[in-house]
Biopython code that builds the backbone (N, CA, C, O; Angstrom):
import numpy as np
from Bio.PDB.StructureBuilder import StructureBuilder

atoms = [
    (1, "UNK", "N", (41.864, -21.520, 25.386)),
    (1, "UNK", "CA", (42.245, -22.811, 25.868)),
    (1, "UNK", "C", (43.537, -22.726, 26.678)),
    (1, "UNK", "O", (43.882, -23.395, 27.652)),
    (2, "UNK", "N", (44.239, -21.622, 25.963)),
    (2, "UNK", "CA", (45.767, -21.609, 27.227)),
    (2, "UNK", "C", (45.506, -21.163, 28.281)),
    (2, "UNK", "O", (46.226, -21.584, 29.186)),
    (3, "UNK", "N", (44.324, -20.065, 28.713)),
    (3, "UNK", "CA", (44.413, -19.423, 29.468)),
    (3, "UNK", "C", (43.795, -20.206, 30.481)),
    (3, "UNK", "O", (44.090, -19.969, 31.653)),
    (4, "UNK", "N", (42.682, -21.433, 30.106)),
    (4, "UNK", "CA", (41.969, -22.018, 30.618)),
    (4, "UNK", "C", (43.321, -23.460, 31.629)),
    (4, "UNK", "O", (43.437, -23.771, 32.814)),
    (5, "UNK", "N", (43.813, -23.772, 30.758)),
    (5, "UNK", "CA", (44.984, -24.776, 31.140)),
    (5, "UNK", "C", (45.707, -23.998, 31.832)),
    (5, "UNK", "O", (46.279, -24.778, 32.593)),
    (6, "UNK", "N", (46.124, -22.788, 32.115)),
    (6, "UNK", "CA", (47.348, -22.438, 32.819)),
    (6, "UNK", "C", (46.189, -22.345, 34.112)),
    (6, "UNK", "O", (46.710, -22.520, 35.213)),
    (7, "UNK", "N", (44.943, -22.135, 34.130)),
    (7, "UNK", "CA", (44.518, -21.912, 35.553)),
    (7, "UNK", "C", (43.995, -23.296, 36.145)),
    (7, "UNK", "O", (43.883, -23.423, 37.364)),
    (8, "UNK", "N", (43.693, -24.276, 35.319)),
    (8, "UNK", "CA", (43.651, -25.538, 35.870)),
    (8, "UNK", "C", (45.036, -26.079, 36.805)),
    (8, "UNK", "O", (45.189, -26.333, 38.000)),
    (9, "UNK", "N", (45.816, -26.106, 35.766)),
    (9, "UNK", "CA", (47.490, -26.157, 36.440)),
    (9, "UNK", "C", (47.420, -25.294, 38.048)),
    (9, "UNK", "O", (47.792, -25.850, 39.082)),
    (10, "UNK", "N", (47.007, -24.204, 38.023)),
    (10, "UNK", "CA", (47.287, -23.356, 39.493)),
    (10, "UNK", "C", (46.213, -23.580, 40.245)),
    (10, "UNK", "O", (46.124, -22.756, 41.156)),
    (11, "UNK", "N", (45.101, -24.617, 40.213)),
    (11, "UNK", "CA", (44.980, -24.959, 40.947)),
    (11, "UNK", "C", (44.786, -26.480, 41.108)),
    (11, "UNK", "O", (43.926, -27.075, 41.758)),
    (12, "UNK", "N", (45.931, -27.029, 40.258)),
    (12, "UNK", "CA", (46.753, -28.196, 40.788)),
    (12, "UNK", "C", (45.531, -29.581, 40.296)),
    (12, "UNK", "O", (45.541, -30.715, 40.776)),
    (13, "UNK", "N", (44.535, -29.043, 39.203)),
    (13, "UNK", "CA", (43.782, -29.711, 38.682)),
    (13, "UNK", "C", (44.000, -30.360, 37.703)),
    (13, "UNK", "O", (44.408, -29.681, 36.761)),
    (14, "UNK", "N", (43.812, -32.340, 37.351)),
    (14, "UNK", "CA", (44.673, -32.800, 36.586)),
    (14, "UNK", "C", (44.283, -32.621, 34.904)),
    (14, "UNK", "O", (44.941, -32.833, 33.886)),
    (15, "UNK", "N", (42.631, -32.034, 35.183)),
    (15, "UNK", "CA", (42.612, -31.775, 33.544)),
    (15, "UNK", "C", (43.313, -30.674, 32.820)),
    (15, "UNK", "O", (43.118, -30.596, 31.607)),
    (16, "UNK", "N", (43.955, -29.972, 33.291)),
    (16, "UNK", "CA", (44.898, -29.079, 32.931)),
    (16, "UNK", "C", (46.069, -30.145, 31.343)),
    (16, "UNK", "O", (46.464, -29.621, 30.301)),
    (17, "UNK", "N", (46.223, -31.180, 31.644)),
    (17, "UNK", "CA", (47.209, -31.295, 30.930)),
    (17, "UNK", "C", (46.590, -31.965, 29.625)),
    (17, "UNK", "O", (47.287, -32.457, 28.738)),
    (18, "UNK", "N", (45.484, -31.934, 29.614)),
    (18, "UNK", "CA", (43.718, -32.404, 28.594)),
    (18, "UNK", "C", (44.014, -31.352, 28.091)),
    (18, "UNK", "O", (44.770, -31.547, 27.139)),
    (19, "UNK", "N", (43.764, -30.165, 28.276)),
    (19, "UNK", "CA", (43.721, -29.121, 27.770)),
    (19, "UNK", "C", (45.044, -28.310, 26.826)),
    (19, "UNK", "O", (45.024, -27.790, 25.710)),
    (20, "UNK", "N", (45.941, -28.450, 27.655)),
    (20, "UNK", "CA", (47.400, -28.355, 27.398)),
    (20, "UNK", "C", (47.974, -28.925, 25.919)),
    (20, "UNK", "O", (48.484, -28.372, 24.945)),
    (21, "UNK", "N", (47.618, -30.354, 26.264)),
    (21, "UNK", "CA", (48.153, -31.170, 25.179)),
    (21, "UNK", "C", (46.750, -30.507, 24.062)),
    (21, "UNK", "O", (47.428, -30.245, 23.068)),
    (22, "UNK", "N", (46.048, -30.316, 23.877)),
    (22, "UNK", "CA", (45.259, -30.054, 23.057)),
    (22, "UNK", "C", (45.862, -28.973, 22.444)),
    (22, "UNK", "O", (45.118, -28.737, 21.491)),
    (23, "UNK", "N", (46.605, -28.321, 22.428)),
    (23, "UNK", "CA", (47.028, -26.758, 22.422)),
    (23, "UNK", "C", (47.982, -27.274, 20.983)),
    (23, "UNK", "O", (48.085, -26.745, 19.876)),
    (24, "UNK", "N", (48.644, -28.622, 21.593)),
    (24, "UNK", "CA", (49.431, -28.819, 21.019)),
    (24, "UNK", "C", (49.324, -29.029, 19.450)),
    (24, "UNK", "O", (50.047, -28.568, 18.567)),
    (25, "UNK", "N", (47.986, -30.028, 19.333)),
    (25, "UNK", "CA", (47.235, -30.102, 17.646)),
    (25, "UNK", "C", (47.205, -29.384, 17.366)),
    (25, "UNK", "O", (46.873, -29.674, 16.217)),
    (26, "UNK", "N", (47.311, -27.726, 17.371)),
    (26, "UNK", "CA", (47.550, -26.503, 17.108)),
    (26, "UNK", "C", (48.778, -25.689, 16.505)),
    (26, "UNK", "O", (48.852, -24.615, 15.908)),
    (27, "UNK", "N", (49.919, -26.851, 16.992)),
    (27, "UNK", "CA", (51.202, -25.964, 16.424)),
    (27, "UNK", "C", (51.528, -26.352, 15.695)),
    (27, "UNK", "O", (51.425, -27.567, 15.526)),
    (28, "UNK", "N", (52.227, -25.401, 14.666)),
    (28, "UNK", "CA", (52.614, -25.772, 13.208)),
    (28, "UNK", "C", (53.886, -26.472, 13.212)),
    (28, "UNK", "O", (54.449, -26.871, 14.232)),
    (29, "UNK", "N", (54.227, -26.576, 12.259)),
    (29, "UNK", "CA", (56.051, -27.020, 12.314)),
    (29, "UNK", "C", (56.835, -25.561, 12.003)),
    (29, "UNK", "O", (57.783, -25.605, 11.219)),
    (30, "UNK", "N", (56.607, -24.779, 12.366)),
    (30, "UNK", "CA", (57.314, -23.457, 12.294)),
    (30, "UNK", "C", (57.322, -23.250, 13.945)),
    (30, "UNK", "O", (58.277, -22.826, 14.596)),
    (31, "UNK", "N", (56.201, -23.597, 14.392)),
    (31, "UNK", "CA", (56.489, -23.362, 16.124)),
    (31, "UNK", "C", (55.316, -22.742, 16.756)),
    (31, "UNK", "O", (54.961, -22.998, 17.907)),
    (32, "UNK", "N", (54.445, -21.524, 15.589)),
    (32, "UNK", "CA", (53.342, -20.561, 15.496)),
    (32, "UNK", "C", (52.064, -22.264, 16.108)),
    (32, "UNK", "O", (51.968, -23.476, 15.913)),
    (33, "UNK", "N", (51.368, -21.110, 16.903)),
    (33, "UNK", "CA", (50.133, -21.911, 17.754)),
    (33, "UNK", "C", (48.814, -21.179, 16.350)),
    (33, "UNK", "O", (48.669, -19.957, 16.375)),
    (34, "UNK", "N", (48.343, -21.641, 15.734)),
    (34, "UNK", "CA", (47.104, -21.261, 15.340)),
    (34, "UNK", "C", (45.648, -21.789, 15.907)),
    (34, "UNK", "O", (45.304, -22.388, 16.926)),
    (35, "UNK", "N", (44.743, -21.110, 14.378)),
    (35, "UNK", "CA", (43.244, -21.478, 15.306)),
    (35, "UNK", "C", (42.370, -21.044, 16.137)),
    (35, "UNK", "O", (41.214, -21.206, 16.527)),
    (36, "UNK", "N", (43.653, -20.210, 16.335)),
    (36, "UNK", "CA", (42.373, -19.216, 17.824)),
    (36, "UNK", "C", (41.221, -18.490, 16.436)),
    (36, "UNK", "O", (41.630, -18.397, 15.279)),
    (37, "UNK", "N", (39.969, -18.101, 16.806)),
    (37, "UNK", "CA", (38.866, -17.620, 16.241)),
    (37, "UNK", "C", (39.410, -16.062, 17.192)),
    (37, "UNK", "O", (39.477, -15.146, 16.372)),
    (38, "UNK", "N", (39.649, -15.748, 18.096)),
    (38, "UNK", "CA", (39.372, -14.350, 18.668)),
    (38, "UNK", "C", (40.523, -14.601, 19.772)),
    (38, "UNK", "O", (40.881, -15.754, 20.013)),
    (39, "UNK", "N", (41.143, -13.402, 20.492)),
    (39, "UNK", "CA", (41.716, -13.166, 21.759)),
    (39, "UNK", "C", (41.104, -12.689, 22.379)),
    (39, "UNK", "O", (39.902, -12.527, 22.168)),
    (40, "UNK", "N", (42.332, -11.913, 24.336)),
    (40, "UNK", "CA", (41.486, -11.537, 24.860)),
    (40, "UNK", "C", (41.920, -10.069, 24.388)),
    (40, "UNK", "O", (41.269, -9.185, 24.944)),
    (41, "UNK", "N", (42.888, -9.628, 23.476)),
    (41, "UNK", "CA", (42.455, -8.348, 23.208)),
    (41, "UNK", "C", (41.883, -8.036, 21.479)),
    (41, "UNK", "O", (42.062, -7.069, 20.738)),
    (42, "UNK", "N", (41.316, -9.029, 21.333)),
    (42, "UNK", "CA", (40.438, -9.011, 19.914)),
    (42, "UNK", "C", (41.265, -8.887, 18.175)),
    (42, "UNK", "O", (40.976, -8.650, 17.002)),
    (43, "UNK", "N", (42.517, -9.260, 19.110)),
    (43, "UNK", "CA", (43.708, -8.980, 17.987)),
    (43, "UNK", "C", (43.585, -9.722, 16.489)),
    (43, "UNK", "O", (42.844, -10.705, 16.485)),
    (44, "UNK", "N", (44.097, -9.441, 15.468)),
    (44, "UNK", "CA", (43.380, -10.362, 13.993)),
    (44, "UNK", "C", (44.788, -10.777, 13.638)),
    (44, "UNK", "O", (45.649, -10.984, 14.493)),
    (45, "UNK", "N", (44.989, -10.892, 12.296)),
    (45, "UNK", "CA", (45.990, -11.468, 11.281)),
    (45, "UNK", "C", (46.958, -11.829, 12.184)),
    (45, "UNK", "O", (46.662, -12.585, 13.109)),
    (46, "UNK", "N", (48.184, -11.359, 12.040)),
    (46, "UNK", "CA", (49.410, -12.054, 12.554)),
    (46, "UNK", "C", (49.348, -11.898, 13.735)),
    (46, "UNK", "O", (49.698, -12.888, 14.377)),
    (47, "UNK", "N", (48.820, -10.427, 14.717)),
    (47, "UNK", "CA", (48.708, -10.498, 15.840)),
    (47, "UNK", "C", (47.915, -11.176, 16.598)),
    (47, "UNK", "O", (48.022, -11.268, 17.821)),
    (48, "UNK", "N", (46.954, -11.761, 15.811)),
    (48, "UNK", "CA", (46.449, -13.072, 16.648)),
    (48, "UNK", "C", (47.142, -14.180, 16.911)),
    (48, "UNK", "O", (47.299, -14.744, 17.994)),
    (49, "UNK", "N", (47.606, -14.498, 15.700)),
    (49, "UNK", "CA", (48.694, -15.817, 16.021)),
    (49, "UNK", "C", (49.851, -15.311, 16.889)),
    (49, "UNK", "O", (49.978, -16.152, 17.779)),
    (50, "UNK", "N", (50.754, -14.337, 17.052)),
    (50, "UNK", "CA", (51.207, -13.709, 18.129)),
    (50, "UNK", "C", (50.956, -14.138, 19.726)),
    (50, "UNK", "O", (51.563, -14.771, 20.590)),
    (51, "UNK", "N", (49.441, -13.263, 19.568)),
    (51, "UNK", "CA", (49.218, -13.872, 20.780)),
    (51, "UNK", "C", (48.805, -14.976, 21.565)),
    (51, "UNK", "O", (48.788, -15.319, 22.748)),
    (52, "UNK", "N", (48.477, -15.404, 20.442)),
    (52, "UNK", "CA", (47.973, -17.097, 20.414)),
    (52, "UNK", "C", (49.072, -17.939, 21.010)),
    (52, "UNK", "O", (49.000, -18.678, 21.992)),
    (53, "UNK", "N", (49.923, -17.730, 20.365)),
    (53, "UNK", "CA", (51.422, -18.404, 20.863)),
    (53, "UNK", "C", (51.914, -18.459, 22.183)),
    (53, "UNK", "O", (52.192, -19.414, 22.909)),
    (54, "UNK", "N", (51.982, -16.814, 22.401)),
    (54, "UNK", "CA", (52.654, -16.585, 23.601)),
    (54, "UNK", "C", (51.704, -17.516, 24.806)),
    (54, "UNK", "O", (52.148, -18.095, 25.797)),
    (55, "UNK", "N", (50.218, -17.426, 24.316)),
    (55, "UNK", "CA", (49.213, -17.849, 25.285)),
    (55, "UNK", "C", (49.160, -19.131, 25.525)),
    (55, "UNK", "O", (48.364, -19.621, 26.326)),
    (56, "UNK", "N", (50.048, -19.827, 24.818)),
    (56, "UNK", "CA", (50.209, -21.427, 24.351)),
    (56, "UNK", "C", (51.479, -21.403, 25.010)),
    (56, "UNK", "O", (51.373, -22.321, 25.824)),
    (57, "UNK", "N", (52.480, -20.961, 25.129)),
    (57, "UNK", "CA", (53.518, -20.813, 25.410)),
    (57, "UNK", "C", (53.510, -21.126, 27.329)),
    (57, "UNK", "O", (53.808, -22.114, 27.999)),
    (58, "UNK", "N", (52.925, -19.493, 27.748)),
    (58, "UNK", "CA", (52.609, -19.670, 29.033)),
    (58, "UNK", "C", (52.036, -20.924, 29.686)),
    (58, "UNK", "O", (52.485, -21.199, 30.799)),
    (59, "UNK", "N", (50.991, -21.826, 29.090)),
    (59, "UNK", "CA", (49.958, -23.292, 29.517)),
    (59, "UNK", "C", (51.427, -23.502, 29.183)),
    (59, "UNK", "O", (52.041, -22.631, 29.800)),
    (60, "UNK", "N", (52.205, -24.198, 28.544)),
    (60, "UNK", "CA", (52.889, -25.165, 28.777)),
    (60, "UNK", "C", (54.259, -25.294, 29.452)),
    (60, "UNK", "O", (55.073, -26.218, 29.453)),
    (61, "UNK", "N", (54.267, -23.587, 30.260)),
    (61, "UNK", "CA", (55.156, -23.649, 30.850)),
    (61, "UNK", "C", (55.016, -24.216, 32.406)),
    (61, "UNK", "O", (55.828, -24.470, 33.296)),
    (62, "UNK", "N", (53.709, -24.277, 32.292)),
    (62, "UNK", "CA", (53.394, -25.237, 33.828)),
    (62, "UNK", "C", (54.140, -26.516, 33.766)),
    (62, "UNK", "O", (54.475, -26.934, 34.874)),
    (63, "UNK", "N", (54.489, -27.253, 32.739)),
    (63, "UNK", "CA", (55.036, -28.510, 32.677)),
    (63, "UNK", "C", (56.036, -28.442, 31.813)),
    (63, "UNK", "O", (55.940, -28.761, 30.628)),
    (64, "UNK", "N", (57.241, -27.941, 32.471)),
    (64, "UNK", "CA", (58.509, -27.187, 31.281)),
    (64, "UNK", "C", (58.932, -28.974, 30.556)),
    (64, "UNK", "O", (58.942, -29.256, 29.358)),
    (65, "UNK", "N", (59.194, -29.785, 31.553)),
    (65, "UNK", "CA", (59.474, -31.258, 30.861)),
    (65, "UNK", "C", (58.779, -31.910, 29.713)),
    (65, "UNK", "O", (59.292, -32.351, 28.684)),
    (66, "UNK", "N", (57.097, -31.892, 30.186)),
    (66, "UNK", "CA", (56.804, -32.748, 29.365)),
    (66, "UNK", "C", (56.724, -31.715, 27.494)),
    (66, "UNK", "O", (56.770, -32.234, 26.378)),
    (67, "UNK", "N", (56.635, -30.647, 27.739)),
    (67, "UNK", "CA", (55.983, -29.787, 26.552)),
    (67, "UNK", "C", (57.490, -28.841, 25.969)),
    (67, "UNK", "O", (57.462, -28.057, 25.021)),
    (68, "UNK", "N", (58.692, -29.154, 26.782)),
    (68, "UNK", "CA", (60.226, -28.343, 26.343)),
    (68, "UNK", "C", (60.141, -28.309, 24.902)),
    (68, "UNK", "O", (60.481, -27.233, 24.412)),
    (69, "UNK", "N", (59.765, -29.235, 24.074)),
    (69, "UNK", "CA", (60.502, -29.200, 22.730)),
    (69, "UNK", "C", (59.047, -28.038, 21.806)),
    (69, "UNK", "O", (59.315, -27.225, 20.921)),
    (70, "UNK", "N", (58.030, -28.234, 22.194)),
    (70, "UNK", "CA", (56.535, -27.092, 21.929)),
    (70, "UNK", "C", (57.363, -25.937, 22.277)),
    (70, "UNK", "O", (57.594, -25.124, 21.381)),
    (71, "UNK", "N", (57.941, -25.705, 23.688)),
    (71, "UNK", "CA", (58.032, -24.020, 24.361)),
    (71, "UNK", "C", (59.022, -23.419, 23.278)),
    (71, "UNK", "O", (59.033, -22.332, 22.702)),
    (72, "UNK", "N", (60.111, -24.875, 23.193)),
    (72, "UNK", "CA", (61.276, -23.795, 22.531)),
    (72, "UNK", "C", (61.075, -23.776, 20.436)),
    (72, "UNK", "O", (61.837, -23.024, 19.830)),
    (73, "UNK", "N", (60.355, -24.374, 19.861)),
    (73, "UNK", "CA", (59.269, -24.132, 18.592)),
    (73, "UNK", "C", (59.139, -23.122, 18.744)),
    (73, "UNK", "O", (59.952, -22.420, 18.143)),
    (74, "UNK", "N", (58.040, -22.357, 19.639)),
    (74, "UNK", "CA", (56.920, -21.564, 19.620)),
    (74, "UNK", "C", (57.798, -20.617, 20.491)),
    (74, "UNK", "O", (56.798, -19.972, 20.805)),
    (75, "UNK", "N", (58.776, -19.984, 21.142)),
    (75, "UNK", "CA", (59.471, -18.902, 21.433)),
    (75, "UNK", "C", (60.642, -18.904, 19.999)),
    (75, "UNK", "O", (60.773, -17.809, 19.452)),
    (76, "UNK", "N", (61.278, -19.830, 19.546)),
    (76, "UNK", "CA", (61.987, -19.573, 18.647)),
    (76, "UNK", "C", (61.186, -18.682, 17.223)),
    (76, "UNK", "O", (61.720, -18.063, 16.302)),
    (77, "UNK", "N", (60.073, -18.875, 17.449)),
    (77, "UNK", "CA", (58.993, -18.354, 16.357)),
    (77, "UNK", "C", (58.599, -16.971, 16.686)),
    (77, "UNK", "O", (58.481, -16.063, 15.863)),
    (78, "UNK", "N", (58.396, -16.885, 18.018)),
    (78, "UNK", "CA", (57.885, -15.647, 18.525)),
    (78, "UNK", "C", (58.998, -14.914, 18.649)),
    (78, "UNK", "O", (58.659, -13.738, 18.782)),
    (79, "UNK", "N", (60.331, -15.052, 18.673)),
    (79, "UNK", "CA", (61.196, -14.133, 18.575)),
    (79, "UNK", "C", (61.603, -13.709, 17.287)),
    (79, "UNK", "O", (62.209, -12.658, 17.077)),
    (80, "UNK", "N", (61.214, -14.659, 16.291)),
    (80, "UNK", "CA", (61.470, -14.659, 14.867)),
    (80, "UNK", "C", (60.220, -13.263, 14.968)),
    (80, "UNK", "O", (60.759, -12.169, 15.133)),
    (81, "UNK", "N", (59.469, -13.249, 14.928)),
    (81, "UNK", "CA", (58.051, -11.973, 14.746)),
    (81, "UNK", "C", (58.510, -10.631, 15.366)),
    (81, "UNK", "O", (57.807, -9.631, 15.222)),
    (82, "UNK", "N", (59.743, -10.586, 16.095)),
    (82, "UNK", "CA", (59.713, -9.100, 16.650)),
    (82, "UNK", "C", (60.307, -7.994, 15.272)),
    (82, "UNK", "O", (61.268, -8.249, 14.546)),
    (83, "UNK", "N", (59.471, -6.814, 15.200)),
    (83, "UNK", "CA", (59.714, -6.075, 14.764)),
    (83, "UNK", "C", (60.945, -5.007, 14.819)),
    (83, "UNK", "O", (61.413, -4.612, 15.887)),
    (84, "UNK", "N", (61.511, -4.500, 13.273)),
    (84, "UNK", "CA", (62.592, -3.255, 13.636)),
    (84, "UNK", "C", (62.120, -2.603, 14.784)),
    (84, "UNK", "O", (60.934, -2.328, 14.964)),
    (85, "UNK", "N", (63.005, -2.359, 15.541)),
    (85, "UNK", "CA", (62.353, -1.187, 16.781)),
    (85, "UNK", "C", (61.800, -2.309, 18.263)),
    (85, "UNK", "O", (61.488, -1.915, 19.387)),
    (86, "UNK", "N", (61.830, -3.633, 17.795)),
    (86, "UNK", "CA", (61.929, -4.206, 19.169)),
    (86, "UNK", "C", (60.414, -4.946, 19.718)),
    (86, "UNK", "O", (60.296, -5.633, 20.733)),
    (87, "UNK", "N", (59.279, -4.572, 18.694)),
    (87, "UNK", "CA", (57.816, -4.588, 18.823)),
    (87, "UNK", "C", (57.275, -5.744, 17.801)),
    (87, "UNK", "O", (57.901, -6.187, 16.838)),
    (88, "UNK", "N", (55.864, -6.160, 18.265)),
    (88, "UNK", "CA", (55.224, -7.156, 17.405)),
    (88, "UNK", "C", (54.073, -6.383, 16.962)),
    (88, "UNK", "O", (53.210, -7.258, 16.889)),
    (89, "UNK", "N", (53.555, -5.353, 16.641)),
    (89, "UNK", "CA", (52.901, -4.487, 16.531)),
    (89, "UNK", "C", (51.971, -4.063, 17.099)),
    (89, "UNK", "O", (52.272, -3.277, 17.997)),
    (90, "UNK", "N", (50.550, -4.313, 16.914)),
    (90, "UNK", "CA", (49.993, -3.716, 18.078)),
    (90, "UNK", "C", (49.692, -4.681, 19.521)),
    (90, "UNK", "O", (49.363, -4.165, 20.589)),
    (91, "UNK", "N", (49.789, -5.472, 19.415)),
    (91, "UNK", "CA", (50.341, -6.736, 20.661)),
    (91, "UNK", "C", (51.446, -6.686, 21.316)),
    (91, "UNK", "O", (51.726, -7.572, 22.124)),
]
sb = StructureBuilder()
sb.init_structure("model")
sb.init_model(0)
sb.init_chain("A")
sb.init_seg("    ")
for serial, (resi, resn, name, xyz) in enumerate(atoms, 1):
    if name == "N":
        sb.init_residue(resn, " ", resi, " ")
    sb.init_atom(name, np.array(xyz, "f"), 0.0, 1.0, " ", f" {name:<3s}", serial, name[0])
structure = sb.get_structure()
């Protein structure tokens, strides 16, 4: 769904923000985007939600105004996940 909203957005299509805001029923109050069933690199447990995030992250950076208080949740979360050594594991 993020990946789908960030390409509506580029090409300046208004259901992009249908999609977007949908992303949003998704985030927890920790900031983490859940729900995804699969990625695009088939990632599971935490590294799904990982990437889930970041992928939620990117869609709503098309509209830094309306979605600011989602981006900075869901990066404050995703920086919370980096590993000793600088990594989120295999993501």
């Amino acid at each position: 769904m993020g990946l789908l909203a960030s390409s509506l957005y580029n090409l300046n299509r208004t259901e992009a923000q249908k999609y977007a805001d949908h992303i949003v029923t998704y985030q927890q109050p920790e900031g983490n985007i859940t729900r995804s069933k699969t990625t695009i690199t088939t990632a599971d447990g935490s590294q799904r939600i990982v990437e889930t995030t970041a992928i939620g992250i990117i869609a709503w950076l098309n509209d830094q105004q309306r979605y600011s208080v989602n981006i900075m949740k869901s990066i404050d979360w995703l920086v919370s996940q980096v590993k000793f050594g600088g990594y989120y594991g295999s993501t």
